[in-house]
C-alpha positions in Angstrom: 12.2 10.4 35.7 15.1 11.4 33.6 14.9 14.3 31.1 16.2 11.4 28.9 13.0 9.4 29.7 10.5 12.5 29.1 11.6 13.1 26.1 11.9 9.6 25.2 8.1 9.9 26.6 7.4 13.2 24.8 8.1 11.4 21.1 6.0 8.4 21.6 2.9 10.4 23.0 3.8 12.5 19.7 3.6 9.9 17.5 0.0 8.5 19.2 -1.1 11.5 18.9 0.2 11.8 15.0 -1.3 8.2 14.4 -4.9 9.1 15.7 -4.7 12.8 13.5 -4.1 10.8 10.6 -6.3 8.2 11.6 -9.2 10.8 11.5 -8.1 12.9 8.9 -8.1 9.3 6.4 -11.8 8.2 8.0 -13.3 11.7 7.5 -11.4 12.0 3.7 -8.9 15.3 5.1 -5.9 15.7 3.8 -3.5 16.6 6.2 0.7 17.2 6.4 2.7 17.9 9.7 6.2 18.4 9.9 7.6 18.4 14.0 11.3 18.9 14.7 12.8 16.9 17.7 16.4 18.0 18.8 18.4 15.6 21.1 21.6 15.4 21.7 22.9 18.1 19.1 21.0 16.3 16.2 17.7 17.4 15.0 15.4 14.4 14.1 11.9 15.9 11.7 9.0 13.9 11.8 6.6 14.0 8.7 3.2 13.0 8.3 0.9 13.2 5.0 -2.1 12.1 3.9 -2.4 13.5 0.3 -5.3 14.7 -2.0 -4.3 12.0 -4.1 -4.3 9.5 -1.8 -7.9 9.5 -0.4 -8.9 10.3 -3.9 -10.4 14.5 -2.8 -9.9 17.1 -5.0 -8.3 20.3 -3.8 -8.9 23.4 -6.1 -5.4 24.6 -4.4 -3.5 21.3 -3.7 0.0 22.6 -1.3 0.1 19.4 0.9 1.1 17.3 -2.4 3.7 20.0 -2.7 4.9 19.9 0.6 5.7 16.3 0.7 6.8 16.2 -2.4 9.3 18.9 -1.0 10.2 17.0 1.5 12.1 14.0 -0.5 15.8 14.8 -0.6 16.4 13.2 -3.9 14.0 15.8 -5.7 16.3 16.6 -8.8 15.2 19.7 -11.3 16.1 19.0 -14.7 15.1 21.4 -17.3 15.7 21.0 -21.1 18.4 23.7 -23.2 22.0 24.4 -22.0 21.0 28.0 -20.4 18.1 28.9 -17.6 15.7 31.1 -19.6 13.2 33.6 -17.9 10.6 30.5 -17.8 12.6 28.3 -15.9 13.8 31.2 -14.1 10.0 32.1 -12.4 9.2 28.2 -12.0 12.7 27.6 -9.5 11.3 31.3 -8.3 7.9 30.2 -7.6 9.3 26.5 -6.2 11.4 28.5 -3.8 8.9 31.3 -2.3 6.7 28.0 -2.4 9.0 26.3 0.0 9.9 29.3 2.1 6.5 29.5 3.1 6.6 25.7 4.3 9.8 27.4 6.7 
């Protein structure tokens, strides 16, 4: 076998294996997120899998995996009322960013 076809192999055991995880997660009412990062060929490809709080209707007291997908959608734009940054919308971006540095 080529190392083309392992890791051709590799990604579709990866994604079984994400499709029973989630399968599990949604019958026992778990929310889960993965993020896996697949490099071939000088491109890196990231696979992402949620099942959200809101989605199997569970309550988290400390709900990150919302956050984290929602982090994950390029299109995310922050618009915040005035025409300057003030110290409030200073510490939200501040808390958004350690926020997503702990997701790296």
């Amino acid at each position: 076998m080529s190392a083309e076809e392992n890791k051709k192999n590799v990604h579709m055991e990866l994604e079984e294996r994400l499709t029973d995880l989630m399968r599990f997660c949604i019958d026992n009412d778990i929310p889960f997120f993965s993020t896996f990062a697949l490099e071939e060929n000088g491109k890196t490809t990231y696979v992402n899998r949620a099942v959200t709080p809101i989605e199997l209707n569970v309550e988290l007291s400390n709900d990150r995996i919302t956050k984290y997908a929602a982090s994950l959608n390029e299109n995310l734009v922050l618009r915040f009322k005035g025409s300057r940054p003030n110290v409030v919308t200073g510490d939200v971006v501040a808390n958004m960013l350690d926020e997503m540095d702990d997701l790296m």
